[in-house]
N, C-alpha and C positions, 0 to 999 in steps of 0.2 A: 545707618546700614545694619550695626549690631541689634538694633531695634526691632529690625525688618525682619530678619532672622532668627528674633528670638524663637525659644517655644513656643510660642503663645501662636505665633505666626506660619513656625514653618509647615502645618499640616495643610493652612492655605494656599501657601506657596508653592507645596508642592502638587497639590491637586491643580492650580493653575499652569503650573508648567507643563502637566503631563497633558493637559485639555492643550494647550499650545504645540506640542509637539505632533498630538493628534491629526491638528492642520497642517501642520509643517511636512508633513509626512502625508495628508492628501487622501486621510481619512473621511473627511466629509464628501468627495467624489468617490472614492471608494465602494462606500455605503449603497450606490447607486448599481455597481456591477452588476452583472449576475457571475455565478464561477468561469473564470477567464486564465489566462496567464498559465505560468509553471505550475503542476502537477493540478490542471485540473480536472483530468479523471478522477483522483482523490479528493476532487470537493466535491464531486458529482456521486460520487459514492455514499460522502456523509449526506448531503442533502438527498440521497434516494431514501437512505433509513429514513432520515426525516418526515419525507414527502409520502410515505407509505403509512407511517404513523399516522400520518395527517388527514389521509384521505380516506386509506381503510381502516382506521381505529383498532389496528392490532394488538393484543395484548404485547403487554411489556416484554416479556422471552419469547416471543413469538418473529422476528424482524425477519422484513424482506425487503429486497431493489424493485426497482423497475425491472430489471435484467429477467425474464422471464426460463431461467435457469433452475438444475435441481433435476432429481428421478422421476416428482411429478410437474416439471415444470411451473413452479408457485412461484418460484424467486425468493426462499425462503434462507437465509444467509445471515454468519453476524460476523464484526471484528471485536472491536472494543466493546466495553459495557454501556447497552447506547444511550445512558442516561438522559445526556444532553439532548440527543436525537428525539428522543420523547418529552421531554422539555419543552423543546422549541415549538415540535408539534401541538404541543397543546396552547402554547401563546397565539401558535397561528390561528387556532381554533376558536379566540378569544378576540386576535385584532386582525384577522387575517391571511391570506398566504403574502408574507412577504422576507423577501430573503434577507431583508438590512435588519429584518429582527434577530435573525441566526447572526450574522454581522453583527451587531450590539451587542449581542449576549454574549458571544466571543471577547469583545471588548471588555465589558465590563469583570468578567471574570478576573481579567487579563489586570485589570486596573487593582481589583480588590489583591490579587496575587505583589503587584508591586506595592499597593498598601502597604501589604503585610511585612514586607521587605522593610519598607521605610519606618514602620515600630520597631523590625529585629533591631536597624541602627540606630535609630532615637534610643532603645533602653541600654543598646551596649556601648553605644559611642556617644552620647547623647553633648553631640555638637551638630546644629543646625543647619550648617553647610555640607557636609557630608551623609548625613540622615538623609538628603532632597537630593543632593546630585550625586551618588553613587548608586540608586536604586534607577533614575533616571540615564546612566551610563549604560547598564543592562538594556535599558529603552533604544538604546542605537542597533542592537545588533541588527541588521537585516532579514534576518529569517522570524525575529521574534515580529520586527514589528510586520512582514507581510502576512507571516501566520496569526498574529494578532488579532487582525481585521480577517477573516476567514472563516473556513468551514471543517477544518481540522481538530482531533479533539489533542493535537499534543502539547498548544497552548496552555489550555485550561488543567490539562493534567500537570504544566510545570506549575500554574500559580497555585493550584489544590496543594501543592511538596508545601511551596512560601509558607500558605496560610498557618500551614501544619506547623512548622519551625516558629512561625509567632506565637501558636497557641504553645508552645513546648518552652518558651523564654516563658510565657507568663506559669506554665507549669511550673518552673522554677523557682518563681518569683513568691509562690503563694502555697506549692504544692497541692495544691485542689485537687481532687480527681477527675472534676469537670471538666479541665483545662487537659489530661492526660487522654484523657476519651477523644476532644476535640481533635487533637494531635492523633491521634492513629486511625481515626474517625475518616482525617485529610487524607492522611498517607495512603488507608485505604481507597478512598476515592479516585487519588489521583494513580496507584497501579492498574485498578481495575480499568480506568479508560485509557491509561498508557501503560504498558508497561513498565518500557524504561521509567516510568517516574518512581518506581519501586527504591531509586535511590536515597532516598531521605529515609525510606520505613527501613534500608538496610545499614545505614548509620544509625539510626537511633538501636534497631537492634543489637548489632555490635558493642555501643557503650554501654546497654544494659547486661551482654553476656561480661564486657572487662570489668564491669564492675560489680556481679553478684558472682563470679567467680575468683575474687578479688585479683585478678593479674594487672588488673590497674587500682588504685584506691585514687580516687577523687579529694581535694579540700574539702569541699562541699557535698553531699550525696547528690546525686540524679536522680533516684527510683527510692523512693522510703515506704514503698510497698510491693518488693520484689515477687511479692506472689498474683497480687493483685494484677499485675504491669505485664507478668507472665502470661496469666490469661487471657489477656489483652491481646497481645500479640499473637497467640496462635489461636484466639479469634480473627486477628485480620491475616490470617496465611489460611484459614480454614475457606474465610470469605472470598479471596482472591484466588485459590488452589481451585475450589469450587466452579467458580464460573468460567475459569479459563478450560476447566474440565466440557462442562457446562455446553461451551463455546465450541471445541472442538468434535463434540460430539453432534449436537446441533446440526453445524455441516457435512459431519461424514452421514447423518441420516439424511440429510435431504440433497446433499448435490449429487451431481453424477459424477459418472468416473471423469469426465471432462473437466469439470470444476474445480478439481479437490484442490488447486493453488490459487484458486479464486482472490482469497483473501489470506493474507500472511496470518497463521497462528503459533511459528513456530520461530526457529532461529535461523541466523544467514550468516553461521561463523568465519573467519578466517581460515582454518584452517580446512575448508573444502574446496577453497579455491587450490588453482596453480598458481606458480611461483609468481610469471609473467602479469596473470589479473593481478595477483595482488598487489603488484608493482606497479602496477595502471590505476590501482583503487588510489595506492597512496599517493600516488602524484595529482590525482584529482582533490583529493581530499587536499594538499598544501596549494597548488594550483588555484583550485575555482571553491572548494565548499570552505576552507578557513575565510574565507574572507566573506562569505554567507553568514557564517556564526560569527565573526567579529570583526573589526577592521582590522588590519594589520599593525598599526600604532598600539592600538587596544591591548590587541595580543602578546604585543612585547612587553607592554607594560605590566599586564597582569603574569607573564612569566616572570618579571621580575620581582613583582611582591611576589611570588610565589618562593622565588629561588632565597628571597633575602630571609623569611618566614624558616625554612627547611634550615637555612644556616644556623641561626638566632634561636633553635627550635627550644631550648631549657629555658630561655625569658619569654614563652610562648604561654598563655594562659592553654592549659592541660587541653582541656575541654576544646576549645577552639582550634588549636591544632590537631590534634584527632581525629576531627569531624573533618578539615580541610582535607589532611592526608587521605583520608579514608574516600574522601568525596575523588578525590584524583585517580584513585587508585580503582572506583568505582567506575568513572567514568570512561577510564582506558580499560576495563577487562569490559564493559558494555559495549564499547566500540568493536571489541575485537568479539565480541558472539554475536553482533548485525553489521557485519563488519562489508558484506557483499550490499548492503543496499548504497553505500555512500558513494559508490559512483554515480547517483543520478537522484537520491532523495534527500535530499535535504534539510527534510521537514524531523529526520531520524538525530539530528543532532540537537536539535530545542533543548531535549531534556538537559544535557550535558552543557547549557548554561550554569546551571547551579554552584557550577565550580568556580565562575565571576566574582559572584559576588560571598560566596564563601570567603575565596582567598582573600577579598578586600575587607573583610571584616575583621580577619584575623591578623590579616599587615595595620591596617589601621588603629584596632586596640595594643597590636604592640607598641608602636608611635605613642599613642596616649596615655602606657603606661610609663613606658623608657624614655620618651622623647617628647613629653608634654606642650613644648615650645612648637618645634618643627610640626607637632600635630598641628596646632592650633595658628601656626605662621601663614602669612600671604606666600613665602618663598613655596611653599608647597602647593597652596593651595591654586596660585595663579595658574602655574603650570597643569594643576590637576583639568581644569575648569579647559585650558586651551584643548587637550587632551578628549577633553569630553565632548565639547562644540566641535572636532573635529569628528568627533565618533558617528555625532549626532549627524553631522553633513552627508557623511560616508552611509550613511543610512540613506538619508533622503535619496542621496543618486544611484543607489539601488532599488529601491522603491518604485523612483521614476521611471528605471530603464524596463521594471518587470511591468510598468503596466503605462509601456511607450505606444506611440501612434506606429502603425505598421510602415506610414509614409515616410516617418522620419528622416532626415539626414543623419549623416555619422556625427557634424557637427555639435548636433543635441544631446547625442549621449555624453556621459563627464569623459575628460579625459583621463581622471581615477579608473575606469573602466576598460578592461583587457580589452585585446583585438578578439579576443575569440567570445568574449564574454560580447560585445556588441554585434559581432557575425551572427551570434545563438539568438539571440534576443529579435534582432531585427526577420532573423529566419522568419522565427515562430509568429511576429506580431506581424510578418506578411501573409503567413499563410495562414494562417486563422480567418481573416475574413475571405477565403477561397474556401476554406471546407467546411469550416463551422458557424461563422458569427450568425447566418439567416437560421439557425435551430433555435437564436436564442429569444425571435420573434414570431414563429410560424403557426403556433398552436392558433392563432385565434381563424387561422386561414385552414388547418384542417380539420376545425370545425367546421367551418364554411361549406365546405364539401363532402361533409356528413359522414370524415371520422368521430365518431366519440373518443374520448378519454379512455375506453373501455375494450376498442380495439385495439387487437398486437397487431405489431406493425414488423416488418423487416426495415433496419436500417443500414444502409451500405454504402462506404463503407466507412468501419470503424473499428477498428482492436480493444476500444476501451469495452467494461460491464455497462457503465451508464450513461458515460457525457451526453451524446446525443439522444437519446431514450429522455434523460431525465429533462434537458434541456426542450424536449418539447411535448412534457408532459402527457406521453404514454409508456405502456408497456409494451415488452415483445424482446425480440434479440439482435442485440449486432453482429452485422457480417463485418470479420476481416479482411480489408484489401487483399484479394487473391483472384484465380482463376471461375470461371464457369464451372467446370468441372467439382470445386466445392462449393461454390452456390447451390448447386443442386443436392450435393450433399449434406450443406444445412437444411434445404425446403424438405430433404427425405426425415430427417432427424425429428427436427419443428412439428412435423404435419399434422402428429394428436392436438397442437394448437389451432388448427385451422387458421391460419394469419391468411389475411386477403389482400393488406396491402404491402408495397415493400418503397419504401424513401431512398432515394437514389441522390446524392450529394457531388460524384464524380462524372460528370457523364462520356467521358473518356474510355469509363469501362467498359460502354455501350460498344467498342469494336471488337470485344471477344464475341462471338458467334453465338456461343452458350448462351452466354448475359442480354443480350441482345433479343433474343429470342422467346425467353422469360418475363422479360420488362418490354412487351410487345403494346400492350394494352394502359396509356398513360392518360390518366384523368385529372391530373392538376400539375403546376408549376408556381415553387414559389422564391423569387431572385434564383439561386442555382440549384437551389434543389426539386427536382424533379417526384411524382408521387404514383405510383403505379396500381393497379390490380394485377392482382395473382392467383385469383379465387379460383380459376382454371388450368393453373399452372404445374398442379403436384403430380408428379409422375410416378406411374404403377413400377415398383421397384422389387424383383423377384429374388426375392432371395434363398441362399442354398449356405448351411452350415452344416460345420459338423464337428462333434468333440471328443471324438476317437472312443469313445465307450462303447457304441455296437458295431456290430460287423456285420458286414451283408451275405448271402447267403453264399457267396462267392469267398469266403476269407481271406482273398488276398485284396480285399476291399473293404474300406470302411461305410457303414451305410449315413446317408447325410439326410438332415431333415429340410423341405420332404426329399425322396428319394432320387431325386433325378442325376444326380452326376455319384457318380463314384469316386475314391479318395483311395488311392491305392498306399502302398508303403506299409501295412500294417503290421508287419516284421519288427517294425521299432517302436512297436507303443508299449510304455513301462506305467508302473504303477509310483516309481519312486519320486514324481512330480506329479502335482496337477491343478489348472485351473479351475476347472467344475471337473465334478462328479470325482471318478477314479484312476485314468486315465489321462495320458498324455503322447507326445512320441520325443523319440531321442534320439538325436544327431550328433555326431563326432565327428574327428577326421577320416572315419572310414564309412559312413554310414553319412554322406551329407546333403540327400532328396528327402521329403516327407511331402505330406500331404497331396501328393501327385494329384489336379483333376485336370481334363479336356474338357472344352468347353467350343463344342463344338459349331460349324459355320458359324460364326459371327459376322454382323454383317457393318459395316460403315456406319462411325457417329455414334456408335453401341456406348454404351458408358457402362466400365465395369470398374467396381470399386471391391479390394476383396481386403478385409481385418486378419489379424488374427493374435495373438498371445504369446510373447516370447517372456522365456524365464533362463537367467543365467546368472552364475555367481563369479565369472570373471567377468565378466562385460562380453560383450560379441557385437559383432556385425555380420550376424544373420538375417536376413530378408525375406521379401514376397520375390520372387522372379514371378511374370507372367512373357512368356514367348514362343514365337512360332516355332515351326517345327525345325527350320533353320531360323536359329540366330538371326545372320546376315538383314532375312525378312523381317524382323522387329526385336525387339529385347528391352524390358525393364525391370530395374531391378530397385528396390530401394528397404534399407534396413533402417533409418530413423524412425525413431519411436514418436505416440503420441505424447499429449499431455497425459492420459489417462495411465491410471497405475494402480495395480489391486495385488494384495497381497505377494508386494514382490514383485509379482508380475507385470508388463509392459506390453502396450498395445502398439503394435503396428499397421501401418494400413499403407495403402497403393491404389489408386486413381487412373485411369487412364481411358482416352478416347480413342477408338477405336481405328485405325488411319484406315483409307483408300484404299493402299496396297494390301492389306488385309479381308477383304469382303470377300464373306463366303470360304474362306477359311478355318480352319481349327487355333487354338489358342490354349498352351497350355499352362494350368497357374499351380505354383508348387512353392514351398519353401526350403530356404538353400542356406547351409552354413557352406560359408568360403575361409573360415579361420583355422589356423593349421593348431589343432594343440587345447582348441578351446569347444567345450560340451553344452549344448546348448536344448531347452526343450520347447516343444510348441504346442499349443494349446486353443481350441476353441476358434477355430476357423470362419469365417465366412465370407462368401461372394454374392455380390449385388448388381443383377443386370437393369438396366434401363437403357431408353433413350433420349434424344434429345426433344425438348417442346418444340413443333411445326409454327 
């Protein structure tokens, strides 16, 4: 058995175990998916970058979706640095389009990253049984290993940290420069596609500030070319400040106001929450996502090296302990500035592995310095090893439960598995194949019926940028589940695309009136989703705005472009806010009508949609009202805001169909502060008349 373990052996050992755990874990079916399961809107997204690269040969800064999104509607968008994404695209270009190559590359990265792992403990621990199963331990978590096999780049950006921390032990080992470059070479690598993986380049920074400003002296040096090492480093903050610049600028030129949260570029700290979510975040996070990132054995056990480490900290090799510290210390202020995504993302906790297998590096070479026996005893080791086949298990039946038959019984799920954790799971794996699974087969049938690839399509419905888009391989935009009333609101928006056709997946929605009447014209069926024309369907949409800068020749009236309704209130337009141009109006609690228009006989099924621009610095629930002349006879009022937001500013809108009891009628539309105490301004109006498709 010592035999088996030597050196000589254990790099095969462990490469064999990890190819074993690979199946254990159900990797070779896997391979076979296409993006499924939990968060795979987020696979469908990196596979857009990919699939864009692939098909239109974009330049490298150039990235766009399927999602045919943006000012000029290109779909031109980035997140991460989409290295990978172009990557892959060019493999596909070489062996094809197939998704188990993005799958393998994921893999392998993943593999080279645990490699790396398994030299940091051969050179510092360099005992055979703990170099192979402590790198392998990390291998259980659950979120590593289904993001593993995936489409996500935060896998790859944790093993890009690993590689780094190997090439930084042999920096040690030799001081080379080569070996120093490599090392921030990674680090860079892996912030630029993830962020959070910025944690390794923020340790090693740190021990280079304690120790060229000597507040720490080392036995050993770290940096024996403090200047060299300097330029280095704010080479990789130039590199990474850069692009993330780079990035958000990118988006703000090409999305619309609609988009601008498209893709996360920014932070989701703690402290914007209320009290209540945050209390809700935390209990999800000990709840359901600890045991995502680790099993729950796992986790005690690593708080306890952790705790025994912090106690012992003076017989603690310097170096090692400061990087563990430093890594905890990291990983809790990281949590707490994306601290709003962990009620539902998961995939946001990968990075903050790294503190695993940290702390076990640093408890175990204490063992091997102070406790050479118990390092190297069975009494330790057995228990270590039960500990790990448990971890490994707890793995698997998460694995299993995320990519279960939707038919399943309860009986199949583990009983390691919460009541709520197999409710969520059997939900999602029932309804999946009701709204989505036939998108992941249909291209070759709307070819059949002579869409191209090259037609946009409407696809309904869907909240996601890509799932459905990407999954049947075209472009165009999804509609979210809602009313008629914004269906036709996207076909007025869209329309410079001319889209002819619209993919219908619910056909339930077919009893709203609007909906129905739209998707009149139906030329294929494929399982449940339905495929429509709509080449005839865009409706003349008259619009009347106005943004308080001229006045009509009447000055108790704003003139609106073109001219036809009049906008009265112009007593309250100031200059000391404003949307466009100079002008704006302003309402208090004494002063709270603005933009008065009549909008006169309207007749039944009318569809009037009116915007307009609210700015305020205490918050407000100020609104559109559109109502009759009494009340009683109709009344809406609504003050939520859109997505959309411009300098400050906030977009409001109101929708409504016209009722019965209304026809031939007047209708008047105005904006109303009802808050007593709070000043609010409005900006850049407009109303949209149509009606419905016959």
């Amino acid at each position: 058995m010592k035999k088996l373990l030597s050196a000589k052996y254990s790099l095969v050992l462990f490469i064999l175990f990890f190819t074993v755990l690979c199946f254990f874990y159900r990797y070779d079916k896997i391979f076979t998916y296409r993006p499924t399961s939990i968060h795979q809107h987020r696979q469908c997204d990196c596979l857009s970058f990919t699939y864009n690269y692939y098909k239109c040969g974009n330049d490298f800064f150039k990235p766009q979706i399927n999602y045919k999104t943006g000012k000029n509607f290109e779909g031109k968008a980035t997140a991460e640095f989409p290295i990978i994404y172009f990557i892959v695209a060019q493999l596909w270009k070489v062996f094809g389009y197939h998704e188990w190559i993005y799958r393998l590359f994921v893999v392998l990265i993943m593999f080279l990253g645990l490699l790396a792992l398994f030299k940091v403990f051969q050179y510092i621990l360099n005992e055979p049984f703990w170099q192979i199963i402590l790198p392998l331990w990390l291998f259980s978590s659950p979120i590593l290993i289904y993001y593993g096999n995936n489409f996500l780049t935060d896998v790859p950006g944790l093993s890009f940290a690993f590689i780094g921390w190997y090439f930084f032990i042999r920096y040690l080992h030799n001081y080379k420069l080569i070996n120093l470059i490599c090392v921030l070479a990674f680090f860079c690598l892996a912030m630029l596609i993830k962020i959070t993986s910025g944690i390794s380049f923020l340790i090693l920074l740190s021990l280079f500030i304690l120790e060229w400003t000597k507040i720490k002296r080392f036995e050993k040096p770290l940096f024996k070319k403090p200047l060299v090492t300097l330029i280095l480093f704010i080479l990789v903050c130039t590199i990474v400040l850069t692009w993330y610049i780079y990035a958000i600028n990118y988006n703000e030129i090409h999305f619309g106001p609609t988009d601008s949260k498209l893709f996360q570029t920014g932070l989701l700290p703690i402290w914007d929450l209320e009290f209540a979510k945050i209390i809700l975040t935390f209990r999800i996070l000990l709840d359901y996502q600890s045991g995502n990132y680790f099993n729950i054995l796992g986790l005690f056990t690593i708080m306890t090296f952790f705790i025994i480490v912090i106690l012992n900290y003076k017989k603690q090799d310097s170096r090692l302990i400061i990087i563990n510290i430093f890594i905890f210390i990291t990983c809790i202020s990281g949590m707490s500035l994306w601290f709003q995504a962990y009620n539902d993302h998961d995939y946001h906790l990968i990075n903050y592995l790294i503190f695993i297998p940290a702390t076990c590096l640093t408890f175990f070479k204490y063992l091997k310095t102070d406790y050479p026996g118990l390092f190297r005893s069975l009494k330790l080791k057995i228990p270590m090893l039960v500990i790990v086949l448990i971890s490994i298990y707890w793995g698997h039946v998460k694995i299993g439960a995320r990519y279960a038959d939707g038919n399943n019984p309860d009986y199949e799920y583990s009983a390691l598995l919460s009541r709520h954790e197999v409710d969520a799971y059997k939900y999602q794996h029932w309804i999946y194949p009701i709204e989505r699974k036939a998108f992941e087969t249909i291209t070759p049938y709307l070819r059949s019926i002579g869409i191209s690839e090259k037609d946009p399509v409407f696809t309904f419905p869907d909240p996601t940028p890509n799932v459905t888009l990407y999954l049947m391989g075209q472009w165009g935009v999804p509609v979210p589940r809602d009313n008629g009333v914004e269906l036709l609101k996207y076909l007025d928006y869209y329309k410079d695309l001319k889209i002819k056709y619209f993919v219908l997946s619910d056909t339930t929605l077919l009893h709203d009136s609007i909906i129905n009447k739209v998707l009149s014209n139906k030329i294929g069926q494929y399982q449940n989703i339905s495929i429509y024309d709509i080449s005839n369907k865009y409706l003349p949409c008259k619009k009347i705005s106005c943004n308080a800068e001229a006045l009509d020749i009447d000055t108790n009236f704003f003139r609106s472009t073109p001219n036809l309704i009049k906008f009265a209130n112009t007593n309250l337009r100031t200059q000391l806010k404003s949307h466009s141009g100079k002008f704006s109006i302003f309402l208090d609690e004494n002063n709270r009508y603005g933009f008065t228009a009549i909008i006169q006989a309207v007749h039944a099924n009318q569809i009037i949609r009116v915007t307009v621009w609210r700015y305020s610095e205490t918050g407000s629930d100020a609104g559109i009202c559109i109502s009759a002349a009494n009340p009683d006879d109709y009344y809406n009022f609504n003050s939520m805001t859109d997505t959309r937001e411009s300098k400050d500013w906030q977009q409001i809108s109101s929708e409504i169909v016209v009722p019965q009891n209304m026809d031939g009628k007047d209708l008047s539309i105005y904006v109303f502060n009802p808050g007593s105490g709070k000043n609010v301004y409005f900006d850049d109006i407009e109303i949209c008349l149509s009606g419905i498709p016959e």
